[in-house]
DOZA-966404 format. One record per residue (C-alpha): x, y, z; residue in three letters. Coordinates in steps of 0.05 Angstrom, whole numbers, plus 5000, padded with zeros to 4 digits. Layout:
REM DOZA-966404
XYZala/...
***
This chain:
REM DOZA-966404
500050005000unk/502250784987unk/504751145033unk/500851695004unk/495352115051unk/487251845050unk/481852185068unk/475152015083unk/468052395091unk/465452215150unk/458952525181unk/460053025132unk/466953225166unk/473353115123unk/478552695159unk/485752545141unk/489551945154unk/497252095178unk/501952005117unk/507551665133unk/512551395067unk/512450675068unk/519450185073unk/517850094999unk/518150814988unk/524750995022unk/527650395004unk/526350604933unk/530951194950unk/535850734981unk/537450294920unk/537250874872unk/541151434911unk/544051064965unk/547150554954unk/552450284906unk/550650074830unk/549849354835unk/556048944829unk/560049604853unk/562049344927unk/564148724904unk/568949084856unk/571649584904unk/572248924960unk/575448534906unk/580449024893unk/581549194965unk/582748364975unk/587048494909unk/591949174951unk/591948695014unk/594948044981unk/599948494942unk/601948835006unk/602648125051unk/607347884996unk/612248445005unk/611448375082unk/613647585070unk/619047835025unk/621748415072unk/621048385140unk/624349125161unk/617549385147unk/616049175216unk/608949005182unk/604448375215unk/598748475185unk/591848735151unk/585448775163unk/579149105120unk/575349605155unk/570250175153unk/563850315114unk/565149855054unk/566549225099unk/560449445145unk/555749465084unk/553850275097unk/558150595051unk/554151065006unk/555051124937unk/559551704906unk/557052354904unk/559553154892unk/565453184943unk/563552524971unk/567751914943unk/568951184962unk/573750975018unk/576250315039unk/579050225102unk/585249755123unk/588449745186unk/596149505185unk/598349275249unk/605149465263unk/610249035305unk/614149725342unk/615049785405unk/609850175453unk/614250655472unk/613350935389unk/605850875388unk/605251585392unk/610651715333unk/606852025288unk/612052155228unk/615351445239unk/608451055232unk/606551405163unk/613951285145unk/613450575148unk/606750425115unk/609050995057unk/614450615046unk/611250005045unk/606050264991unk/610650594947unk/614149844948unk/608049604917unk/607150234878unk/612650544849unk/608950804791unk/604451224829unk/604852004835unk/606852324901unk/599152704892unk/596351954898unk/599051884966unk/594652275019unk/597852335099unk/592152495144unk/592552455222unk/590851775220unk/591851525157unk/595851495097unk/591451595044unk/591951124972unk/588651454912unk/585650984850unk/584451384788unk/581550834748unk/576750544803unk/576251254846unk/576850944907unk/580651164951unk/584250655008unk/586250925075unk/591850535113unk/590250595185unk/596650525226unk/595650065288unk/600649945340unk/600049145359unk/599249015436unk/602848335448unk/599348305520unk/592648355486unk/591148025426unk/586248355378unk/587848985401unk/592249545388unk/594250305390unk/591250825333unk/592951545321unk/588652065355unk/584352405306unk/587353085338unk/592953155378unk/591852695438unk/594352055457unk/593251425413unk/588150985439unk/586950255446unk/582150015404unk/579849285371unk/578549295300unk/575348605305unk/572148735366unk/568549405337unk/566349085266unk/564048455315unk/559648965356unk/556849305291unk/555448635262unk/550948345330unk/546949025318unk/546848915242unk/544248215242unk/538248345302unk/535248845259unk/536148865178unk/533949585177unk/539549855227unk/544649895155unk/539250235118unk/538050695179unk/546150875178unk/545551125107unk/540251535109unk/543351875173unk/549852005135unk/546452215080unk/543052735127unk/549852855158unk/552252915091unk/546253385061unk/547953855122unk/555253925122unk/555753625197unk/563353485183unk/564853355260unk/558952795265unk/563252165237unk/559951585219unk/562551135276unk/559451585328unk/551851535276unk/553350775284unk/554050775358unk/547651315368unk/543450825331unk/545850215366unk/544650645424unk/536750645412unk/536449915383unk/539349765450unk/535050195494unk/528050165452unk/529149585415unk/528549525321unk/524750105294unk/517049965270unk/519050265205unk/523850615165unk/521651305173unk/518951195251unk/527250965255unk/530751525225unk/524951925262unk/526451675328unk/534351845307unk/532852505302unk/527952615364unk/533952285411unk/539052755386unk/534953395390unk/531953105461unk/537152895497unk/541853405461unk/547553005469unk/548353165539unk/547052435573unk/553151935570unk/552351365519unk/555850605542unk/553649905520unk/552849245562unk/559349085528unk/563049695565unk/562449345635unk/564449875684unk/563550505667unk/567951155690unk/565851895683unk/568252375631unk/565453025673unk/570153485631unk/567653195547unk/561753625520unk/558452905485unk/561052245520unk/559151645474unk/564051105493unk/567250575446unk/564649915462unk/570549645458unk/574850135505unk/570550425567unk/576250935561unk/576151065501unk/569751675494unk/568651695409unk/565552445412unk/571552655444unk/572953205395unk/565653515389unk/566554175406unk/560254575439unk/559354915378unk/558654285340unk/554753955393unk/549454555392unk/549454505309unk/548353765301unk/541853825353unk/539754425318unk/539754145249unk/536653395285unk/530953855314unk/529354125250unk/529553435210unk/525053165261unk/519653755247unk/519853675177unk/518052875173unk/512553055224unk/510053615173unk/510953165123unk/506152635155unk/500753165151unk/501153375082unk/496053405037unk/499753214970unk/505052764956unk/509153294928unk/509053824993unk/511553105030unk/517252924992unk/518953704988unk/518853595063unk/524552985057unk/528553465001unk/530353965054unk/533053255101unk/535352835054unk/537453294997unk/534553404925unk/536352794904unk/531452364946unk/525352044903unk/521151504922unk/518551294852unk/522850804799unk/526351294760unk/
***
């Protein structure tokens, strides 16, 4: 059935029936705008898989690059990734877990050193503008494909298996983190409710459609898991992305997030947003919202929320999807085009 508005004469009075867009309708704007082109994930994985065996064979070969391993990561792997659009590309995620000693974890210029060494091994034919250092990451560049690989230097912790030390996405102290364990969390979340992916994209494409730089997707991940946890898989598509946006502008931010898998918990009385990493109770992801962001993101979730109320109370279909133009961005249909 339509998600389109009916009305009925009743007693001679008019009534109208709250529109709300069906699954079939969003999810219309999911496969067209969202998502990759069919076939395109696999590519991009394959040649991911393709980067990963090329670089493991030069680790065999050499072993000064002080390299023990690789391991896929990010959007792609997690099935969120959206597809390309204006400013906003493809990017593939590998973590390579370096064998250095603790004491270097924080040795910024060393880390990039050795993985930028390691892919101009593998790539000597590539131009210096195809390799990208970022605070994090060194950054790959693929002009035939247009994907673009970050190499997410990882400091292996011998005492704790699975785990290492990344780069601080500003100038703090690395943390300890577990790539496995993080993907592993995602996945538990994933697999209890199919729409939790869907419910990803069409936050970052919000995030996206509003220039919210500072909200990064791990932090719309753990916000959604957040309510999954606490209220349980969203009636619908739009009451889920709904519900996203009500949280945000309702609680502001201001009340600590942790997950049964964070076990004891310890304040944070001095971060502006405290939404902890699952896998690190010390580890707070929103660490580097500002107030300034903080105060933008729940402005801009208050306002998203009013418009797919309006929008249920429309009397035409196209006043409605105007309504999910101004969220979503001009791009968002919910017919076959």
């Amino acid at each position: 059935m339509s998600g389109y508005p009916l009305n009925a004469a009743i007693a001679g009075k008019e009534i109208w029936v709250a529109m709300k867009l069906t699954d079939a309708d969003i999810n219309i704007f999911v496969a067209q705008v969202l998502k990759l082109r069919p076939g395109k994930r696999q590519q991009y994985l394959k040649q991911v898989d393709f980067l990963i065996t090329r670089l493991e064979a030069k680790i065999k070969d050499d072993e000064s690059f002080r390299v023990i391993g690789f391991k896929k990561t990010g959007s792609l792997v997690k099935g969120t990734v959206l597809r390309p659009h204006g400013d906003y590309g493809v990017d593939a995620d590998v973590a390579v877990f370096l064998n250095v000693s603790e004491s270097e974890k924080a040795d910024v210029d060393k880390l990039h050193e050795i993985i930028r060494k390691l892919a101009r091994a593998i790539y000597p034919q590539k131009q210096a503008s195809d390799f990208e250092i970022q605070p994090r990451t060194l950054g790959i560049h693929f002009r035939d494909s247009e994907l673009d690989v970050d190499l997410v230097p990882i400091v292996h912790i011998s005492a704790q298996p699975g785990y290492g030390w990344q780069l601080s996405s500003g100038q703090g102290e690395p943390v300890k983190t577990s790539v496995g364990g993080q993907l592993a969390f995602l996945k538990k979340r994933s697999d209890g409710d199919p729409a939790y992916r869907t419910l990803v994209r069409l936050a970052k494409k919000w995030r996206n459609n509003k220039e919210l730089e500072s909200l990064r997707s791990f932090l719309i991940e753990l916000l959604l898991a957040h309510l999954q946890d606490v209220h349980g898989n969203a009636p619908s598509l739009e009451e889920g992305i709904q519900r996203f946006f009500l949280y945000v502008a309702q609680s502001k931010l201001g009340k600590p997030i942790a997950f049964p898998e964070n076990g004891t918990v310890r304040q944070f009385p001095s971060d502006i947003v405290v939404v902890l990493d699952p896998v690190n109770s010390s580890n707070n992801v929103a660490l580097r919202l500002t107030e300034a962001e903080r105060s933008e993101i729940v402005k801009e979730a208050e306002l998203a929320w009013e418009r797919i109320t309006t929008a249920s109370f429309c009397a035409g279909k196209g006043e409605t999807i105007d309504h999910w133009k101004e969220i979503l961005g001009r791009s968002f249909v919910i017919e076959e085009q």
